[in-house]
Backbone and ligand atoms as CSV (ligand in chain L), in Angstrom:
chain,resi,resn,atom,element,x,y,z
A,1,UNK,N,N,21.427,-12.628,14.338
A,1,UNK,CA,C,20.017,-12.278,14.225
A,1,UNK,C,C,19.497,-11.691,15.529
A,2,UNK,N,N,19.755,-12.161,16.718
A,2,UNK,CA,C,19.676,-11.626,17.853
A,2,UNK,C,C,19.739,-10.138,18.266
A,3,UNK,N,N,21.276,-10.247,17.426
A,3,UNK,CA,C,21.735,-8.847,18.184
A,3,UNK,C,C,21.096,-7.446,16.875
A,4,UNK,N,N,20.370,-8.125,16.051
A,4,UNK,CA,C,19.399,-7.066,14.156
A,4,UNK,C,C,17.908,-6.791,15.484
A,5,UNK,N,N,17.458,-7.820,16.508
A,5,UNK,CA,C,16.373,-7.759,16.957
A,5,UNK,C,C,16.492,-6.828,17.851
A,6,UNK,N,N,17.453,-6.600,18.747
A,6,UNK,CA,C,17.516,-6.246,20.234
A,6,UNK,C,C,17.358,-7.377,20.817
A,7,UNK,N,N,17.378,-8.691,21.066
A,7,UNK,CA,C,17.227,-9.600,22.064
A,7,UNK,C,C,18.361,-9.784,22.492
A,8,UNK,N,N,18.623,-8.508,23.138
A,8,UNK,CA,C,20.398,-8.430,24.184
A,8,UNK,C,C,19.595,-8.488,25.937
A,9,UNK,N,N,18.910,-8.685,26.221
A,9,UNK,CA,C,18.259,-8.480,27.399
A,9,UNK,C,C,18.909,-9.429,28.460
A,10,UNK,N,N,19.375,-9.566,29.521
A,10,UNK,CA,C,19.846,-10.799,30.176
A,10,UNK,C,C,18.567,-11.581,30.419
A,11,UNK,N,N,18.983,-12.725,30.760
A,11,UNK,CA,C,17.607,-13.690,31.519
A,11,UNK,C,C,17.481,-12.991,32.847
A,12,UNK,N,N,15.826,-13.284,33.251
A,12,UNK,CA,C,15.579,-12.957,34.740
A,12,UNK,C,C,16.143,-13.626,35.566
A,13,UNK,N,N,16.610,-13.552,36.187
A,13,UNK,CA,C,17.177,-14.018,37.547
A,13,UNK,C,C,16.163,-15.520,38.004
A,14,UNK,N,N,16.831,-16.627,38.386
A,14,UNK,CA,C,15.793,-17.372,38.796
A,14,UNK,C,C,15.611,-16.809,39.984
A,15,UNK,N,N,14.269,-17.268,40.573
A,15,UNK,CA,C,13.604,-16.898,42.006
A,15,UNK,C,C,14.216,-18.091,42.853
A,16,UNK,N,N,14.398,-16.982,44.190
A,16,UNK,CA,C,15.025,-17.830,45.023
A,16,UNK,C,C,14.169,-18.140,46.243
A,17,UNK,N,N,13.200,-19.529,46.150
A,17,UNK,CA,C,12.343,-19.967,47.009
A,17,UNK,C,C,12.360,-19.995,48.656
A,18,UNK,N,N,13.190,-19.659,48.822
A,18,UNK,CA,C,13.700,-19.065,50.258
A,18,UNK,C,C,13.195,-17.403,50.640
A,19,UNK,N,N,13.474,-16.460,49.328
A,19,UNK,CA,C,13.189,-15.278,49.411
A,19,UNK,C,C,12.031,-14.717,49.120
A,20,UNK,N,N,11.375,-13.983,50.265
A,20,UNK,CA,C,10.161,-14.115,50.367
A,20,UNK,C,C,9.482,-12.360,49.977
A,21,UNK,N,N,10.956,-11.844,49.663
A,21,UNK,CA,C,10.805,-10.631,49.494
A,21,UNK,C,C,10.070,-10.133,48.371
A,22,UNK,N,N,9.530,-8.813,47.930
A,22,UNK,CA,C,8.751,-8.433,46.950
A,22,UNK,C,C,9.805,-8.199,45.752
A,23,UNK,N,N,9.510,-9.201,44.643
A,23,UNK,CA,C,10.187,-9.384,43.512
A,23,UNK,C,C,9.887,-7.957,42.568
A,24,UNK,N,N,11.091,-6.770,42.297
A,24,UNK,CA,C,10.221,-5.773,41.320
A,24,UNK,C,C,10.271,-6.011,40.087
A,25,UNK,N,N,9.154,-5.397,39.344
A,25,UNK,CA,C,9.718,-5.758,37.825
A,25,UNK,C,C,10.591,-5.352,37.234
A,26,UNK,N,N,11.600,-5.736,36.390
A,26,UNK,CA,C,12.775,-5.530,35.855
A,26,UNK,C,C,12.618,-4.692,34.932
A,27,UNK,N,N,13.425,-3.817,35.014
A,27,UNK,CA,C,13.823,-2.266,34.344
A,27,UNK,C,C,14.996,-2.564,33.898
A,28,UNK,N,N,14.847,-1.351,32.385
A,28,UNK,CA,C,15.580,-0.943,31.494
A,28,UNK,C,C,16.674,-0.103,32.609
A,29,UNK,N,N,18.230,-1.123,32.056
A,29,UNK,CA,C,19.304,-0.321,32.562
A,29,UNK,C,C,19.762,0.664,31.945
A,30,UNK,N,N,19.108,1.112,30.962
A,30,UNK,CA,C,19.417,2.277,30.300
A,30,UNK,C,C,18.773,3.718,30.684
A,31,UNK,N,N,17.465,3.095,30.530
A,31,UNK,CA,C,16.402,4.158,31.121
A,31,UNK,C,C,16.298,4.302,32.360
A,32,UNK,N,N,15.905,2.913,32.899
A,32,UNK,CA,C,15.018,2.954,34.098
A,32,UNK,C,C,13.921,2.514,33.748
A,33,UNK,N,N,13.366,2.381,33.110
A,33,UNK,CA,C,11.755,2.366,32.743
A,33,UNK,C,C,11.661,0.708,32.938
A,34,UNK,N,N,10.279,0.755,33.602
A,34,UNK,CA,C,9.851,-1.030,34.140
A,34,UNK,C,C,9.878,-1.575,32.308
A,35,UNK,N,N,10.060,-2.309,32.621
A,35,UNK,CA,C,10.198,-3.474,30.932
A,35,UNK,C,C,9.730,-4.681,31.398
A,36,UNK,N,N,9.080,-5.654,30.303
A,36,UNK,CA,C,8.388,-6.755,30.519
A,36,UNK,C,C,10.092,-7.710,29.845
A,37,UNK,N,N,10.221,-8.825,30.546
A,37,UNK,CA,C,11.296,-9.559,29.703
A,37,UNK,C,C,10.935,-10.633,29.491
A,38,UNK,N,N,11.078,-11.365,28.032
A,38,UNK,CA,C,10.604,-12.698,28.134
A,38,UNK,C,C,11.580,-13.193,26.751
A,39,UNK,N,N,11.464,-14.709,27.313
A,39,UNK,CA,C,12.612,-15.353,26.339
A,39,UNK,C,C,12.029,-15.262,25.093
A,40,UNK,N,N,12.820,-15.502,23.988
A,40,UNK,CA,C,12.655,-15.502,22.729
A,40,UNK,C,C,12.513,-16.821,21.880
A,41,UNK,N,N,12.202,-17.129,21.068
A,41,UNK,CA,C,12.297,-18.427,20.372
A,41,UNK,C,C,13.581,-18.807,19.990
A,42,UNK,N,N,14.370,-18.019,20.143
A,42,UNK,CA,C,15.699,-18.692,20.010
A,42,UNK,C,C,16.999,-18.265,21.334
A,43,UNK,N,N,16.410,-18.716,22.454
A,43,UNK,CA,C,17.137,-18.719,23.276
A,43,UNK,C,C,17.480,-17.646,23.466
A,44,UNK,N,N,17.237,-16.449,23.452
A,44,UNK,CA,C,17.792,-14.961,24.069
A,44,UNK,C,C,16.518,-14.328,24.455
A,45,UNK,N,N,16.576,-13.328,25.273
A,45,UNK,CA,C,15.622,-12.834,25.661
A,45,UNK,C,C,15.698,-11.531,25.438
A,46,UNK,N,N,14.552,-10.870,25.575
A,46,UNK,CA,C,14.206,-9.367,25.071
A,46,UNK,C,C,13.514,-9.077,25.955
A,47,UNK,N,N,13.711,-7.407,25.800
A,47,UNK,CA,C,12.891,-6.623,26.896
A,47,UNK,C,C,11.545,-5.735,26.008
A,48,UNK,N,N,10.343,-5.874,26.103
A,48,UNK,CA,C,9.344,-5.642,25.540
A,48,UNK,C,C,8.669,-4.442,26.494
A,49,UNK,N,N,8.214,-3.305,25.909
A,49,UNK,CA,C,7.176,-2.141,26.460
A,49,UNK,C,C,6.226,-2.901,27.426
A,50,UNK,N,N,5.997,-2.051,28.660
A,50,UNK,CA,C,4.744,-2.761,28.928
A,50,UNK,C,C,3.433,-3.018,28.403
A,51,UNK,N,N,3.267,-1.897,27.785
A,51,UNK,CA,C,1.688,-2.010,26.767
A,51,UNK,C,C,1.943,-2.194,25.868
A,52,UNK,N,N,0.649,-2.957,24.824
A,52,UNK,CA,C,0.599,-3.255,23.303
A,52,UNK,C,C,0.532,-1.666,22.639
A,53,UNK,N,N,0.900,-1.528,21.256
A,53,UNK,CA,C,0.105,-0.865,20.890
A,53,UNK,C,C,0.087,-1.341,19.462
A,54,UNK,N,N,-0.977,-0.418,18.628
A,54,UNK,CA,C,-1.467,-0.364,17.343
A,54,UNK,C,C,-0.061,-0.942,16.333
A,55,UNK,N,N,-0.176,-1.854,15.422
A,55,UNK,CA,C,0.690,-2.200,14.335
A,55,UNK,C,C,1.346,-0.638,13.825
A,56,UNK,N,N,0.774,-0.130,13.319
A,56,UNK,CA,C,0.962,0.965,12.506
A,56,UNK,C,C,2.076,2.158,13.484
A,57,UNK,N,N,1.740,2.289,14.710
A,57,UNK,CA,C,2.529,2.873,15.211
A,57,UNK,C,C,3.835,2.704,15.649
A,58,UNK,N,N,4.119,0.921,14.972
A,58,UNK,CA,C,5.572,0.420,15.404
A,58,UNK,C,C,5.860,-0.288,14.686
A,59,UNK,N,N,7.479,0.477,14.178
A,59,UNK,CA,C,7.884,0.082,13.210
A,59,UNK,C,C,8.433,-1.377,13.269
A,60,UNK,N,N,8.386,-1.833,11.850
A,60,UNK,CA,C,8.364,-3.495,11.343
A,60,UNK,C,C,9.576,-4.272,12.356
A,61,UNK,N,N,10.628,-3.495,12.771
A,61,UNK,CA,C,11.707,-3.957,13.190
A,61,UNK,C,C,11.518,-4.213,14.829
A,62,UNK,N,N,10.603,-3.696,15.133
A,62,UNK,CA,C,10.490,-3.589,16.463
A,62,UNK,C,C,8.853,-4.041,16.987
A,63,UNK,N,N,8.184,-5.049,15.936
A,63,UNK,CA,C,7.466,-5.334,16.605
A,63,UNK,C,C,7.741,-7.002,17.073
A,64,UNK,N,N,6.668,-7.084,18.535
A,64,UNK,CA,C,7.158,-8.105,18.755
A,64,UNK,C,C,5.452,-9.079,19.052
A,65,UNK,N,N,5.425,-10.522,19.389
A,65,UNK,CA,C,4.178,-11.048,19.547
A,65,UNK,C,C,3.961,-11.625,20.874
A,66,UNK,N,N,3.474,-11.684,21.735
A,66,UNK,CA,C,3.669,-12.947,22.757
A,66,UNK,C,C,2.810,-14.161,22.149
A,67,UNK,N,N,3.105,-15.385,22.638
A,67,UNK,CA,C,2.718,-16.576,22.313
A,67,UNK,C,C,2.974,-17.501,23.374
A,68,UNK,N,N,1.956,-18.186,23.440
A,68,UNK,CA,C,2.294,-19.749,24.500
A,68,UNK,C,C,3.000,-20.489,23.654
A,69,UNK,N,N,3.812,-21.293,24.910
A,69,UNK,CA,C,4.895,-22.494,24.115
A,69,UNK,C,C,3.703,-23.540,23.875
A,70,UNK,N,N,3.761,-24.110,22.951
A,70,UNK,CA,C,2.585,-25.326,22.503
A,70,UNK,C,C,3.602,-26.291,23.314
A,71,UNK,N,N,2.872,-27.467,23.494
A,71,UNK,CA,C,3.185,-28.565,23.700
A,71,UNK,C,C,3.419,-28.724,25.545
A,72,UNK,N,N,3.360,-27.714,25.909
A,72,UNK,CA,C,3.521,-27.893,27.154
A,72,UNK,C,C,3.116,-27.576,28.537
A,73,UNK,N,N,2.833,-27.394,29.624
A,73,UNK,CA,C,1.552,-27.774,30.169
A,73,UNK,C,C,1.266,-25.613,30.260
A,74,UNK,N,N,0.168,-25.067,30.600
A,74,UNK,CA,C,-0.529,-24.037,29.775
A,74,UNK,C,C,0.108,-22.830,31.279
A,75,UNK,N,N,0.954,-22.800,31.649
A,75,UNK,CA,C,1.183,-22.176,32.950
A,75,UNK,C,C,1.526,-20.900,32.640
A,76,UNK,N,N,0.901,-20.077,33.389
A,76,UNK,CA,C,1.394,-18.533,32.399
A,76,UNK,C,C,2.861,-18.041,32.188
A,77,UNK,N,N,3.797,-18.504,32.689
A,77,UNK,CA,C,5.176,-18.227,32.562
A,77,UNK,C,C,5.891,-19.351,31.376
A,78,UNK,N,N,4.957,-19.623,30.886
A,78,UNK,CA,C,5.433,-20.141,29.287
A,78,UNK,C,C,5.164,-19.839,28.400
A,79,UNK,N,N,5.546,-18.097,28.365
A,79,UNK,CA,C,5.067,-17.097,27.353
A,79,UNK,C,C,6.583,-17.322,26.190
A,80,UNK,N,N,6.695,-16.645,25.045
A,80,UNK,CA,C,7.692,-16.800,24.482
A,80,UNK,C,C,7.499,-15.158,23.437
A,81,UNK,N,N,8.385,-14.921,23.202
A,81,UNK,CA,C,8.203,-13.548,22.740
A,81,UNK,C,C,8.608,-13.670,20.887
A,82,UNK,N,N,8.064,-13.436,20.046
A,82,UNK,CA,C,8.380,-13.760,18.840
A,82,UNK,C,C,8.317,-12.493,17.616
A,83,UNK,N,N,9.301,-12.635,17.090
A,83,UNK,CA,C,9.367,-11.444,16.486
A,83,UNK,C,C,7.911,-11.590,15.215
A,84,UNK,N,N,7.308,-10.393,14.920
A,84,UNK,CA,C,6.097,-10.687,13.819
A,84,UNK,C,C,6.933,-10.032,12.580
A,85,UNK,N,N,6.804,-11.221,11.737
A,85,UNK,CA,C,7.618,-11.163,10.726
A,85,UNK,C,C,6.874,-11.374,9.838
A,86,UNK,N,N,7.044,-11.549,7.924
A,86,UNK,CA,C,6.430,-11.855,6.669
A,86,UNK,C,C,4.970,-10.455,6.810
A,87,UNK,N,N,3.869,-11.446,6.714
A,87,UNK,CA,C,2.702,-10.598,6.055
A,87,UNK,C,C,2.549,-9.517,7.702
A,88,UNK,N,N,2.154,-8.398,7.096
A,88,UNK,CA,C,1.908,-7.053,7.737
A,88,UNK,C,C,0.840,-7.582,8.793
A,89,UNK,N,N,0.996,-7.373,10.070
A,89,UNK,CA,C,-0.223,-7.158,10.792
A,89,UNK,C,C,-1.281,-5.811,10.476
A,90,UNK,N,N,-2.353,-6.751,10.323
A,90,UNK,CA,C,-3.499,-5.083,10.153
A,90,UNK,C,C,-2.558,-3.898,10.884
A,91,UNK,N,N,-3.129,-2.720,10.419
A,91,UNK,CA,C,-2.795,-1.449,11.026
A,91,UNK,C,C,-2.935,-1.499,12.758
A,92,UNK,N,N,-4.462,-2.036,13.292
A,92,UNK,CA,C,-4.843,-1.898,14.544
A,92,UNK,C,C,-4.221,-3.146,15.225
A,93,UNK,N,N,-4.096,-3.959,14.510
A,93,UNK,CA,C,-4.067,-4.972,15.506
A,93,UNK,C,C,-2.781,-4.381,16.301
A,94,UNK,N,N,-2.987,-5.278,17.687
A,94,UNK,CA,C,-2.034,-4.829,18.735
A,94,UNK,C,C,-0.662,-5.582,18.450
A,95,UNK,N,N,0.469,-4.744,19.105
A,95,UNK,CA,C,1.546,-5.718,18.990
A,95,UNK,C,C,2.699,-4.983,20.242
A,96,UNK,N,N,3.653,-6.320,20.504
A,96,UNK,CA,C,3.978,-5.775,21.683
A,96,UNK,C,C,5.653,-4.896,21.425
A,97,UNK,N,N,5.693,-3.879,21.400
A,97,UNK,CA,C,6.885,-2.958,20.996
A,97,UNK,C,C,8.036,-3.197,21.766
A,98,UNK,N,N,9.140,-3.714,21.137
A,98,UNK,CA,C,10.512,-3.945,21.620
A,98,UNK,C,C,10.655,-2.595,22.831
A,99,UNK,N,N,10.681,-2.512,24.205
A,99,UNK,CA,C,11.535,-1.484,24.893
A,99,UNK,C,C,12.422,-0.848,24.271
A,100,UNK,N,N,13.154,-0.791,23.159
A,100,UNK,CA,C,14.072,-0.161,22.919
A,100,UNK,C,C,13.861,0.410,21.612
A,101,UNK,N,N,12.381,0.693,21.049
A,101,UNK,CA,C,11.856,1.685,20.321
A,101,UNK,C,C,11.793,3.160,21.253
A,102,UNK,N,N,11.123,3.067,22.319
A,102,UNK,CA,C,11.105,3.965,23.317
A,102,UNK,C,C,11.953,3.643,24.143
A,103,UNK,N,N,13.181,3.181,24.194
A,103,UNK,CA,C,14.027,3.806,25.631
A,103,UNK,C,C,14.804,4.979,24.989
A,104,UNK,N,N,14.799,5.916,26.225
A,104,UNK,CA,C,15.518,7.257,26.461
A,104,UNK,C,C,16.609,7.532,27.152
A,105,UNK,N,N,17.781,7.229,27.198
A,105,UNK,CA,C,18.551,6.843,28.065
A,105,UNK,C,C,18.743,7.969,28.765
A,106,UNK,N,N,19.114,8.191,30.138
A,106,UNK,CA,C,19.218,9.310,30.666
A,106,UNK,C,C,20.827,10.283,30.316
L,1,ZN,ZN,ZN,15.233,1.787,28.271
């Protein structure tokens, strides 16, 4: 099911509290292009567009949701990335597009 989603993305690197250096955001090794990465509900992670856009402009297979993990304390790096599945999101509503609708590989 992972590999029907695209959630081939590696995990981010943990941060190394010693290194004080400017962390960049992680880019598509295909493209290049900055990508947002965040784990998935089932243990793999995916690389997501930086911007939302409109339902309608992305197709069913490639949309994705962010969500907080319930249950645990509200810190912004306990995002979880979830595929939007069953009933159609409205046309407008926003949704966050798998990176690999738009990557272009060079
Ligand atoms: Zn790419």
């Amino acid at each position: 099911m992972a590999e029907a989603d695209g959630a081939t993305a590696p995990p981010r690197p943990s941060p190394d509290p010693d290194d004080v250096t400017w962390i960049e955001p992680p880019r598509c090794p295909e493209c290049g292009a900055s990508v947002r990465v965040y784990p998935t509900n089932y243990d793999r992670w995916v690389s997501l567009a930086m911007v939302e856009l409109p339902a309608k402009d992305v197709p069913a297979a490639f949309r994705w949701r962010l969500t907080r993990v319930p249950d645990r304390s509200p810190v912004p790096t306990d995002i979880l990335a979830v595929r939007v599945r069953g009933i159609d999101p409205l046309p407008s509503e926003p949704v966050a597009p798998a990176h690999h609708m738009m990557c272009v590989p060079e």
